[in-house]
Backbone as CSV, one residue per row, in Angstrom:
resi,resn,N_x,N_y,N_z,CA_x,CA_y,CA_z,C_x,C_y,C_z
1,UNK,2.998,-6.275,-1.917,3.393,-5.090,-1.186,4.911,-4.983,-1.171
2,UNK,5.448,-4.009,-1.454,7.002,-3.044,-1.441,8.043,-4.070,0.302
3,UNK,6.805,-3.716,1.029,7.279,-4.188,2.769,6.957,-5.773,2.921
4,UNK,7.598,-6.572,3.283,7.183,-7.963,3.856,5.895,-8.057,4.494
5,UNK,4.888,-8.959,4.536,4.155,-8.777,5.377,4.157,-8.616,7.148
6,UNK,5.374,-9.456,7.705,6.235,-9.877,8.752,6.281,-8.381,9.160
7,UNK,7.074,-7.492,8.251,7.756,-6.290,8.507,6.209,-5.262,8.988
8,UNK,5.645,-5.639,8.400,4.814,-4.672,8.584,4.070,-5.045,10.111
9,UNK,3.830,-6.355,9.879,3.126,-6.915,11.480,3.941,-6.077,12.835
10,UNK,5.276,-6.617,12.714,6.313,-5.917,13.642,6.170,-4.383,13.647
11,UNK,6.365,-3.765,12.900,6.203,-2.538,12.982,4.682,-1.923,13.686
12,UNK,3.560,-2.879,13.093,2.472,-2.498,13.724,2.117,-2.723,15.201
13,UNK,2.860,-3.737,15.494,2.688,-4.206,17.050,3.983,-3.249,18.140
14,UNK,4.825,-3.309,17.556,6.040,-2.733,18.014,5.031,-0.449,18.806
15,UNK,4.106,-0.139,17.357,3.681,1.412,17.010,2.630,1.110,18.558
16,UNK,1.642,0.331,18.117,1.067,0.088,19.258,1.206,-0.042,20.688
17,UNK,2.553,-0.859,21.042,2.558,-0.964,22.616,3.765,0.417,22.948
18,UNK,3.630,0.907,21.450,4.826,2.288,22.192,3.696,3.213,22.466
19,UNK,2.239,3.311,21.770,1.397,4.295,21.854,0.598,3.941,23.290
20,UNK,0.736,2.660,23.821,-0.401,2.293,24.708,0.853,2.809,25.937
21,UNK,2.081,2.778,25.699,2.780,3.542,27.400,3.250,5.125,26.776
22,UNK,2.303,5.400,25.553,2.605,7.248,25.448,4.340,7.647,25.468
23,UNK,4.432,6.738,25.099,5.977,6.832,24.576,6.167,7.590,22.955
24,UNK,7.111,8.852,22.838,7.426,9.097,22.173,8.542,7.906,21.251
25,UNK,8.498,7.969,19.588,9.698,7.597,19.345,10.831,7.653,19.829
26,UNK,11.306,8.733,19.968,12.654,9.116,20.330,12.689,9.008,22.270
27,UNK,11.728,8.507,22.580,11.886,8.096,24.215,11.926,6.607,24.048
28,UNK,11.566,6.029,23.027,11.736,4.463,23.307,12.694,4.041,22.534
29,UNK,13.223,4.729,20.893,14.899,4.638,20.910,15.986,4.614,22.046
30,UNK,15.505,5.651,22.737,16.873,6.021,23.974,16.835,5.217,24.907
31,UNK,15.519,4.681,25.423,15.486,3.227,26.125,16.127,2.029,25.644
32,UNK,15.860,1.835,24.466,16.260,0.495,23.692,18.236,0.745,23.009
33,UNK,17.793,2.027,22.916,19.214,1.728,22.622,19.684,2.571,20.591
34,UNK,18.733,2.887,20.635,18.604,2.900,18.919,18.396,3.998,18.714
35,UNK,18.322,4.508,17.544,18.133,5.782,17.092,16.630,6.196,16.816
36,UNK,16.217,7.084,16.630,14.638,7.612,16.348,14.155,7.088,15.077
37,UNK,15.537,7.209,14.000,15.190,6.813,12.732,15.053,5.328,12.256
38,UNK,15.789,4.554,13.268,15.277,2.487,13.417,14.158,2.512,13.479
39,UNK,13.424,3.387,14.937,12.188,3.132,15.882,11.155,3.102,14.214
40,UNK,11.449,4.927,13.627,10.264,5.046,12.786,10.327,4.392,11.240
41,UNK,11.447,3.498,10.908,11.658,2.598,9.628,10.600,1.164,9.973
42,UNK,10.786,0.757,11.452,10.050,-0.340,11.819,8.725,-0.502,11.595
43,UNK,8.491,0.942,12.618,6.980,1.601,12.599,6.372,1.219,11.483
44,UNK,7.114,1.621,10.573,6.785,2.026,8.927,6.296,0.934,8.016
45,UNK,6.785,-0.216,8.764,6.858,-1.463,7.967,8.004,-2.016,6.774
46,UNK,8.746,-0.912,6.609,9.608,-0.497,5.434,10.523,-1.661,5.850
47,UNK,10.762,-2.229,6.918,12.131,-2.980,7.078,11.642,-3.630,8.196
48,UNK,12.171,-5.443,8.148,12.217,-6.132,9.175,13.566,-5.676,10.201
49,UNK,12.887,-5.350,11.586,14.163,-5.586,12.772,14.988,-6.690,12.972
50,UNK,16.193,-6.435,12.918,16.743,-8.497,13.570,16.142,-8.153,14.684
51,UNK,16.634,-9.523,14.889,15.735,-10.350,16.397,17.078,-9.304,16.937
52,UNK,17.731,-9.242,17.243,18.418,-8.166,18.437,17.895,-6.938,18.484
53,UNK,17.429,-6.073,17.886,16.726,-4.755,17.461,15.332,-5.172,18.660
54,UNK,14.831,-5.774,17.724,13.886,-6.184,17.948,13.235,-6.593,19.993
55,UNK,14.201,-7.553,19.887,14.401,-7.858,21.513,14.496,-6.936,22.350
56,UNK,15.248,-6.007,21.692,15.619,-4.631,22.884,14.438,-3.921,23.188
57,UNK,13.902,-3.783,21.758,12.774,-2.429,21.637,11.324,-3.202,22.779
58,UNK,11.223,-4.539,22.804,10.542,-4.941,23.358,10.492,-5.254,24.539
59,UNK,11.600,-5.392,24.911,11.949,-5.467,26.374,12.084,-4.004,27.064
60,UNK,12.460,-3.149,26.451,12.088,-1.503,26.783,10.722,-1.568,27.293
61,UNK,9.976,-2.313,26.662,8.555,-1.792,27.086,7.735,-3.135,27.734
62,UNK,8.885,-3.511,28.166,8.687,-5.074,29.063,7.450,-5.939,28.474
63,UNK,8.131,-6.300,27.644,6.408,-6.865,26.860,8.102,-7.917,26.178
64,UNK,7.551,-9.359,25.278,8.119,-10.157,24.829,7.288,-11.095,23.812
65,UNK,7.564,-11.074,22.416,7.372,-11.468,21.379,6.679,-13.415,21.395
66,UNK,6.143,-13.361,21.196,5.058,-14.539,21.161,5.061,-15.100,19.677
67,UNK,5.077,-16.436,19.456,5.543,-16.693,17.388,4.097,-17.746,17.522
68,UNK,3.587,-17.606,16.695,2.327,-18.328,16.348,2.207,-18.372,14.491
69,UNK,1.973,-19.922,13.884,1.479,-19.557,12.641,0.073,-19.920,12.402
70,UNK,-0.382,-19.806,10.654,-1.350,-19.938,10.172,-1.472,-20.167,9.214
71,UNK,-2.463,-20.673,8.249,-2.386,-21.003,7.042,-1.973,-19.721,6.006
72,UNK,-1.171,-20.097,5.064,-0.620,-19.001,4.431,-1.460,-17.897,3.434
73,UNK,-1.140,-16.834,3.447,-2.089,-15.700,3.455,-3.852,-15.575,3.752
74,UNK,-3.890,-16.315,5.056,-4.793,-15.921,5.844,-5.461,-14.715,5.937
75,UNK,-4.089,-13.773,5.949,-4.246,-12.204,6.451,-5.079,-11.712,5.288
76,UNK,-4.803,-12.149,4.150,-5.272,-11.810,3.184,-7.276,-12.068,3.459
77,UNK,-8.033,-13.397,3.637,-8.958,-13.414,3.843,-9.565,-12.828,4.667
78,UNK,-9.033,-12.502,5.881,-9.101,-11.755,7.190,-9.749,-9.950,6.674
79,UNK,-8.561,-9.651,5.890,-8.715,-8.277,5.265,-9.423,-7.876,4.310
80,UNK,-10.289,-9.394,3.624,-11.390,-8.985,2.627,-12.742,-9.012,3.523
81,UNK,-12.681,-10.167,4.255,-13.877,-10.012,5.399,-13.962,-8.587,5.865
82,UNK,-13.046,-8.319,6.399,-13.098,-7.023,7.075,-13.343,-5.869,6.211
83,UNK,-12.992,-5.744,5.146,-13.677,-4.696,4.283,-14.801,-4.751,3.965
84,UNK,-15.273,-6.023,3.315,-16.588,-6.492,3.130,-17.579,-6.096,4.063
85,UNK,-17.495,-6.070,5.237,-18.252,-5.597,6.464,-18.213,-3.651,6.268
86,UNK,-17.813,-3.652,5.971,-17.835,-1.421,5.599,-18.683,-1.245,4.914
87,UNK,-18.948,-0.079,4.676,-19.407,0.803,3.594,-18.440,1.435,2.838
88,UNK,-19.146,1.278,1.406,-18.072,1.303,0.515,-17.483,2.717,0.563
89,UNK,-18.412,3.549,1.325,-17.934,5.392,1.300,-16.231,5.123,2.537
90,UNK,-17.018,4.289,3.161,-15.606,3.764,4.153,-14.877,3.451,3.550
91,UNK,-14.669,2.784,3.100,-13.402,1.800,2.281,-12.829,2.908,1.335
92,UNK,-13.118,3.763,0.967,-12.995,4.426,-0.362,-11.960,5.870,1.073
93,UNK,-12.891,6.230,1.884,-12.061,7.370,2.755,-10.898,6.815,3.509
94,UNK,-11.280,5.468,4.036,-9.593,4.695,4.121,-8.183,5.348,3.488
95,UNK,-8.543,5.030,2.418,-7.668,5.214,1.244,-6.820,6.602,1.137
96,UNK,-7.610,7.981,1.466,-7.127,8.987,1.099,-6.795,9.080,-0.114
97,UNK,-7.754,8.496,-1.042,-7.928,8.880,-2.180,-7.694,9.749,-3.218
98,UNK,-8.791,10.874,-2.634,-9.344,12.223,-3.261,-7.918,13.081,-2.986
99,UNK,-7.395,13.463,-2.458,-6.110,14.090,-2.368,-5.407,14.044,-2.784
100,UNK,-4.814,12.600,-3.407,-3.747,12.300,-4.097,-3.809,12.513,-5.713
101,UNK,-5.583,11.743,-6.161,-5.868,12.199,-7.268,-6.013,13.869,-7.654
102,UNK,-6.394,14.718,-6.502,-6.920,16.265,-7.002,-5.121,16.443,-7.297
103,UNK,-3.821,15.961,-6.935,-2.780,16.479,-7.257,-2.255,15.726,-8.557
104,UNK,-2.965,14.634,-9.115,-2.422,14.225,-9.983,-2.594,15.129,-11.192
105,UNK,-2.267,15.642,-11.849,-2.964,16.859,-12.464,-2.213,16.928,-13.910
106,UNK,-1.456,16.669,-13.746,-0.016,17.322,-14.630,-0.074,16.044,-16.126
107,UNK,-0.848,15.319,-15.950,-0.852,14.317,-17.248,-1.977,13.621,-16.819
108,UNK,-2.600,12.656,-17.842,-3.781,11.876,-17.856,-3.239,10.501,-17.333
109,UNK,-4.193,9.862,-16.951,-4.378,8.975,-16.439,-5.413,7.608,-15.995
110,UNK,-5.648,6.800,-15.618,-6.571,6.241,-15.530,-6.451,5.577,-14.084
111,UNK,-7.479,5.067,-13.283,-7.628,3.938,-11.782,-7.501,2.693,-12.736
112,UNK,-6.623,1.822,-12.208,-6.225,0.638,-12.876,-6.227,-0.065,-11.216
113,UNK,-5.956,-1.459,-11.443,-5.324,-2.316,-10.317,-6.594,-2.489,-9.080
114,UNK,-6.285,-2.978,-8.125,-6.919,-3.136,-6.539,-7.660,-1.860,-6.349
115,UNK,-7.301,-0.387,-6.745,-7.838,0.826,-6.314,-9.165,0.880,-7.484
116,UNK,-9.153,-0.147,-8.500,-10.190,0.503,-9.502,-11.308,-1.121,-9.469
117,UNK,-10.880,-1.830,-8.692,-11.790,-2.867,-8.332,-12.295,-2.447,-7.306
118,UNK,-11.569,-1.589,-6.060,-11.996,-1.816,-5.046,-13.550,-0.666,-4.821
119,UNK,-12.825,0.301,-6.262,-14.425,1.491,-6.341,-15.347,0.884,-6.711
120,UNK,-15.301,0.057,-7.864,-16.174,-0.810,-8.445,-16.821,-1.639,-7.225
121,UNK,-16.652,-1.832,-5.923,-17.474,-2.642,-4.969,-16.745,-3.627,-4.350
122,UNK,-15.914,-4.072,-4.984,-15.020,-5.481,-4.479,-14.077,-5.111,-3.168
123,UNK,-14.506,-5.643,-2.140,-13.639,-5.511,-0.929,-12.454,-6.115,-0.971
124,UNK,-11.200,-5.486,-1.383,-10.104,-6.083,-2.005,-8.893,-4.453,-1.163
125,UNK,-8.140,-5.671,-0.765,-7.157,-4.458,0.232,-6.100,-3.757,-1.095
126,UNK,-5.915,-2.269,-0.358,-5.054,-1.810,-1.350,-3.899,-0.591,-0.750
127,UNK,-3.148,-0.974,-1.327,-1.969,-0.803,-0.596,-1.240,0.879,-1.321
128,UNK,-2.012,0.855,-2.464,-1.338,2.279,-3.027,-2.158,2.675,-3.918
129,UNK,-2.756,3.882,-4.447,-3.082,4.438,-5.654,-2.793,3.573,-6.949
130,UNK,-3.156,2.532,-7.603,-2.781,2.212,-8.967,-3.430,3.111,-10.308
131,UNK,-2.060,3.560,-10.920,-3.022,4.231,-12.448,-2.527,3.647,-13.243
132,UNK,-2.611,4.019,-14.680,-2.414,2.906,-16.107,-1.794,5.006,-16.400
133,UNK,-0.621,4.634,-16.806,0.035,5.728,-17.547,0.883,5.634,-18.639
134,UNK,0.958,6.835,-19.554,1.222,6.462,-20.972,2.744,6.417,-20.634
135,UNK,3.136,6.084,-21.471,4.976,5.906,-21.490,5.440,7.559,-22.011
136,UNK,4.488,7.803,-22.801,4.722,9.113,-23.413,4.225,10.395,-22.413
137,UNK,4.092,9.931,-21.330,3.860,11.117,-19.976,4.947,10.674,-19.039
138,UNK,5.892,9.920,-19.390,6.962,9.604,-18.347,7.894,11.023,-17.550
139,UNK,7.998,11.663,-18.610,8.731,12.628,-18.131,7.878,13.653,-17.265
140,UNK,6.563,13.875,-17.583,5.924,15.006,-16.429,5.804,14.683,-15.421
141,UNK,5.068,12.741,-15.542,5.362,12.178,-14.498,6.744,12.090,-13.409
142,UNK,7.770,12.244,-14.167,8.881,12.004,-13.459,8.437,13.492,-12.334
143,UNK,8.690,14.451,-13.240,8.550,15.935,-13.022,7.963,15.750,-11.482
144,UNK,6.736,15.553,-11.224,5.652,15.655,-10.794,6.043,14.632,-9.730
145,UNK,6.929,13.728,-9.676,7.221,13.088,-8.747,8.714,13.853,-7.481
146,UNK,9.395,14.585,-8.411,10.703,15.084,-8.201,9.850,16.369,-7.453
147,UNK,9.108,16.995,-7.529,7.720,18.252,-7.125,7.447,17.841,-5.618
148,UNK,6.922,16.425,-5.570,6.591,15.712,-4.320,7.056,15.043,-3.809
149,UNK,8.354,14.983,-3.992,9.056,14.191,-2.948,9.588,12.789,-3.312
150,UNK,8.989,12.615,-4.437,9.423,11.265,-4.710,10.328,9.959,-4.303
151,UNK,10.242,9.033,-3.966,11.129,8.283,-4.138,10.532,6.395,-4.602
152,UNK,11.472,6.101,-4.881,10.896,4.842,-5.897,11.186,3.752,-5.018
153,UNK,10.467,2.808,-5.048,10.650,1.460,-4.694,12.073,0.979,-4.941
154,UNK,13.202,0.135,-3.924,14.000,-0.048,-3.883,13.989,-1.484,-3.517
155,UNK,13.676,-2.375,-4.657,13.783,-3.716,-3.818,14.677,-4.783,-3.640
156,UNK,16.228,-3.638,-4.000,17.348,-4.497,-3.524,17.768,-4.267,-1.697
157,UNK,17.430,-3.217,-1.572,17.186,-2.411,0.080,15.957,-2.649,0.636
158,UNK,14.992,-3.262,0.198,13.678,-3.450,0.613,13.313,-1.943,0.954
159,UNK,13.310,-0.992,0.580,12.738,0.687,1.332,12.488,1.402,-0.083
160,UNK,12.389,2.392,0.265,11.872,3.547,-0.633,13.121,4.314,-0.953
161,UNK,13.693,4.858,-1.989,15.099,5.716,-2.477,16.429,4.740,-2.798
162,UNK,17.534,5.647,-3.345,18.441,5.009,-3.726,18.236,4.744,-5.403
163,UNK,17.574,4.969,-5.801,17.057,4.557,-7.297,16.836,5.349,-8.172
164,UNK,16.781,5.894,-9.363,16.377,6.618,-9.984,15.194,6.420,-10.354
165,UNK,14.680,7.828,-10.077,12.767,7.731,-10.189,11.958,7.509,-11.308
166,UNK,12.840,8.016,-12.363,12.245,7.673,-13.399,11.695,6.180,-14.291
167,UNK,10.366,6.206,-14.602,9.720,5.152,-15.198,10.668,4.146,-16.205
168,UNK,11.735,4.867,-17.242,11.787,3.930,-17.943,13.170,3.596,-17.259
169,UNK,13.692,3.704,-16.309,14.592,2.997,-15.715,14.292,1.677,-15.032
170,UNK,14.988,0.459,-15.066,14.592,-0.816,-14.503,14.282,-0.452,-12.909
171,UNK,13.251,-1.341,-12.601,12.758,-1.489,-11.278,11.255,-1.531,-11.385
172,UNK,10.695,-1.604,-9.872,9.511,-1.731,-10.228,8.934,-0.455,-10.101
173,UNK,7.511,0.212,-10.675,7.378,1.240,-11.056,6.100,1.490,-9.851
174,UNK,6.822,1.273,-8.722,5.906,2.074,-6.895,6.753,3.270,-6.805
175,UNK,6.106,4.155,-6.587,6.877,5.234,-5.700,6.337,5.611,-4.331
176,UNK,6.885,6.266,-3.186,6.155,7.239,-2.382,6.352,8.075,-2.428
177,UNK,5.531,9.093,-1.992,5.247,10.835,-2.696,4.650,11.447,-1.006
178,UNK,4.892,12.722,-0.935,4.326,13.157,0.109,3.051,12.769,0.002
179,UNK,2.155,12.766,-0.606,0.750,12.340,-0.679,0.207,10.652,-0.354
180,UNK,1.411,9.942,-0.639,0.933,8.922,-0.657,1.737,7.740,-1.626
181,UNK,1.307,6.471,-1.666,2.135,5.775,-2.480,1.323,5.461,-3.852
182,UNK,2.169,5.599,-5.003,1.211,5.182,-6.422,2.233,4.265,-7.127
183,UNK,1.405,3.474,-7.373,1.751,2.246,-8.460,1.127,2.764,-9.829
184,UNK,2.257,2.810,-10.382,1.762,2.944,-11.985,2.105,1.203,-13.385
185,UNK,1.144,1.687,-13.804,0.901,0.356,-14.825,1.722,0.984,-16.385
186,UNK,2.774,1.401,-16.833,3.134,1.784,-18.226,2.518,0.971,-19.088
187,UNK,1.769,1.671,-20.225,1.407,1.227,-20.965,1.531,2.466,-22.458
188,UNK,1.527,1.978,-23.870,1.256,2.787,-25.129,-0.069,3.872,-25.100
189,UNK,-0.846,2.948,-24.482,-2.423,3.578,-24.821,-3.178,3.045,-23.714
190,UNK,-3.686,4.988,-22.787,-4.478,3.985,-21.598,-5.918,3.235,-22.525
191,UNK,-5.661,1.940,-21.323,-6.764,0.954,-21.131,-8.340,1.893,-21.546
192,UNK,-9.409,1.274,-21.932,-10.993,1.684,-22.034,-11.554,1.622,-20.207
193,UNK,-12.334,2.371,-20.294,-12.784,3.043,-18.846,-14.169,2.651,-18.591
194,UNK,-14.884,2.941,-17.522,-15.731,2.895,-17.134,-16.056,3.974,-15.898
195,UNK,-17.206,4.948,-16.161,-16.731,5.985,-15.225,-18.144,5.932,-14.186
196,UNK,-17.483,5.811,-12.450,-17.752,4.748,-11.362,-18.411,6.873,-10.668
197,UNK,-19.095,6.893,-9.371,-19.945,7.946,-8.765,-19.547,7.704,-7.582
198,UNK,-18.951,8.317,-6.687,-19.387,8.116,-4.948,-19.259,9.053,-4.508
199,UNK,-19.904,9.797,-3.887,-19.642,10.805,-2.846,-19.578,11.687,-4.074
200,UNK,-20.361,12.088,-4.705,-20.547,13.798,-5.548,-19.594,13.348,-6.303
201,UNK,-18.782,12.435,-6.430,-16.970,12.126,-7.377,-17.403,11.440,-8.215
202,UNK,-16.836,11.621,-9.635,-16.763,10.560,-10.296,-15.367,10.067,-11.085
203,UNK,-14.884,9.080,-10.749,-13.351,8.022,-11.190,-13.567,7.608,-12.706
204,UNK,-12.829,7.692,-13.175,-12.647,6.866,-14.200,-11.555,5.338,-14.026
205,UNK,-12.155,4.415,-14.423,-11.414,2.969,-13.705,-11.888,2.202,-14.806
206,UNK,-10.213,1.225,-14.863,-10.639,0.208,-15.230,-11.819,-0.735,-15.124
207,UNK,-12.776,-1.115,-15.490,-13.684,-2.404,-15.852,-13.470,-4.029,-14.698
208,UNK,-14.197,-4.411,-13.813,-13.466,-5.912,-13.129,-12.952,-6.468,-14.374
209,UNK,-13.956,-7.172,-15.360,-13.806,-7.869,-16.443,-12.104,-7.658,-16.579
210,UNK,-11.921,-6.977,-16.941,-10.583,-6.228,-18.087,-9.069,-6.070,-16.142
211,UNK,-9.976,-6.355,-15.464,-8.917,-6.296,-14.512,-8.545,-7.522,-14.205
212,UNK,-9.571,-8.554,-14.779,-9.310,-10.093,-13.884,-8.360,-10.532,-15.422
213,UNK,-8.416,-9.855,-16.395,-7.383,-10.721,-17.295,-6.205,-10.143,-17.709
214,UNK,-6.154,-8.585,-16.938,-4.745,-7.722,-17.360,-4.076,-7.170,-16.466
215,UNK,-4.917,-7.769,-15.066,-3.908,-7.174,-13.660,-3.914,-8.400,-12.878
216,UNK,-2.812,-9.332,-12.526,-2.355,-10.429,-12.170,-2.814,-10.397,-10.518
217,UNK,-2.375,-9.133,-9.988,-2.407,-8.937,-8.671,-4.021,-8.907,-8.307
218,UNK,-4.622,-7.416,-8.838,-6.158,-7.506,-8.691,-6.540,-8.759,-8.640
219,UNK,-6.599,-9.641,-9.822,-7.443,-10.534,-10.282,-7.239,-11.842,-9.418
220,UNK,-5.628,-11.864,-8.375,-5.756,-13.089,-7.696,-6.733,-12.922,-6.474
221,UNK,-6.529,-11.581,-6.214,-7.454,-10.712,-5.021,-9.378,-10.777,-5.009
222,UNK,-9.549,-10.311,-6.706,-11.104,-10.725,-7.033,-11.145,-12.768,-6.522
223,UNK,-10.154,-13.175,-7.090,-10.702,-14.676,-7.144,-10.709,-15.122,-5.637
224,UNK,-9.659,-14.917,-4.759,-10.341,-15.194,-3.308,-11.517,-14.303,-3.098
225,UNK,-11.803,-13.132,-3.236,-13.143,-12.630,-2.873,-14.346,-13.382,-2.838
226,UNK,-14.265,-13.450,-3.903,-15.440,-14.877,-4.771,-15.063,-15.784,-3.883
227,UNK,-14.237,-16.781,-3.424,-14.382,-17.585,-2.545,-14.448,-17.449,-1.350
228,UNK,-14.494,-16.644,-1.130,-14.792,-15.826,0.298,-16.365,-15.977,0.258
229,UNK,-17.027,-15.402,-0.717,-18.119,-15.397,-0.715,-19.317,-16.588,-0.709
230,UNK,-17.857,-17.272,-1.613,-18.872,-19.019,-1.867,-18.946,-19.481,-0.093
231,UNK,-17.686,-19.306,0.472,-17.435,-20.161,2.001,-18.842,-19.130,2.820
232,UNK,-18.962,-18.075,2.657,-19.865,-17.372,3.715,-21.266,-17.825,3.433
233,UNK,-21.090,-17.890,2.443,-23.304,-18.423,1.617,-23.161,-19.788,2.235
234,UNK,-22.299,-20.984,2.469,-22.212,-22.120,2.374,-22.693,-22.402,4.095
């Protein structure tokens, strides 16, 4: 993920005890001390608070930060259990899917990554739209990003912008878009397909097979699944 995991925890706990005293952003900036635009970067997950940020915003809402660990990416097993327990029509409307794809329009494409395992059945968390796009659609793509808002993964700033959007420029190739965030896979020639049904829809997606040996990320995600599964039968 683009955000730390840390960053995102904070931000999620921070969104929560501002929603449980009905506190606007910009009423618990002015308490703490900060601007509207700290409160909603935190929120966001986009950026860890220092511990001074941090301290304030929490003591605004008289509440105080508690540090506990766990075995390392826990969260990760936690979040396949927990999908695993859905229905896959769930897991799939999570996503906000269908929206992002009805706008992808402007060049071809394919479901590659975590989003094209996770149609295929595999309760595997996913953090953005992944497609497999040609190098030779870079530019509509660009187009089509500059249309919506674009901005690219920045992971010398840890945030979104500052970068030039375009694909064949160095960086990594996440953007966020008013619609949503998409990870694209550049490639010469999309990948072979397999075309997946839910809800009246039908995806075209990468294959598990062809994901556990050409998407690093998916495939570490399938292999705890599977052991997820061995520990639950056991």
């Amino acid at each position: 993920m683009p955000s730390t995991r840390l960053a995102g925890l904070l931000g999620t706990v921070i969104r929560a005890q501002r929603h449980s005293r009905e506190l606007s952003q910009a009423e618990l900036a002015d308490v703490a001390g900060v601007s509207q635009a700290t409160v909603a970067r935190i929120e966001g997950g986009n950026r860890a608070p220092s511990i001074a940020v941090l301290e304030r915003l929490l003591a605004a809402m008289e509440v105080q930060l508690v540090v506990g660990v766990e075995p390392l990416d826990a969260h990760l097993d936690a979040r396949i259990d927990d999908l695993a327990a859905r229905p896959i029509a769930e897991r799939i409307d999570g996503l906000n899917l269908n929206r992002l794809l009805d706008r992808l329009t402007d060049f071809p494409q394919v479901i590659t990554g975590c989003t094209a395992a996770l149609l295929q059945g595999a309760p595997v968390p996913v953090d953005a739209l992944e497609i497999a796009l040609r190098w030779q659609d870079a530019k509509p793509f660009t187009r089509w990003l500059e249309a919506n808002y674009g901005q690219r993964w920045n992971a010398r700033w840890g945030e979104f912008g500052g970068v030039w959007l375009e694909p064949e420029e160095p960086g990594e190739h996440l953007w966020s878009t008013r619609y949503g965030e998409v990870r694209a896979t550049m490639c010469d020639e999309l990948p072979e397909t397999i075309e997946v049904h839910h809800g009246g829809r039908s995806y075209q997606v990468v294959p598990l097979v062809e994901l556990a040996l050409s998407e690093p990320r998916a495939a570490e995600l399938l292999r705890r699944y599977r052991d997820r599964q061995l520990v639950n039968d056991s």
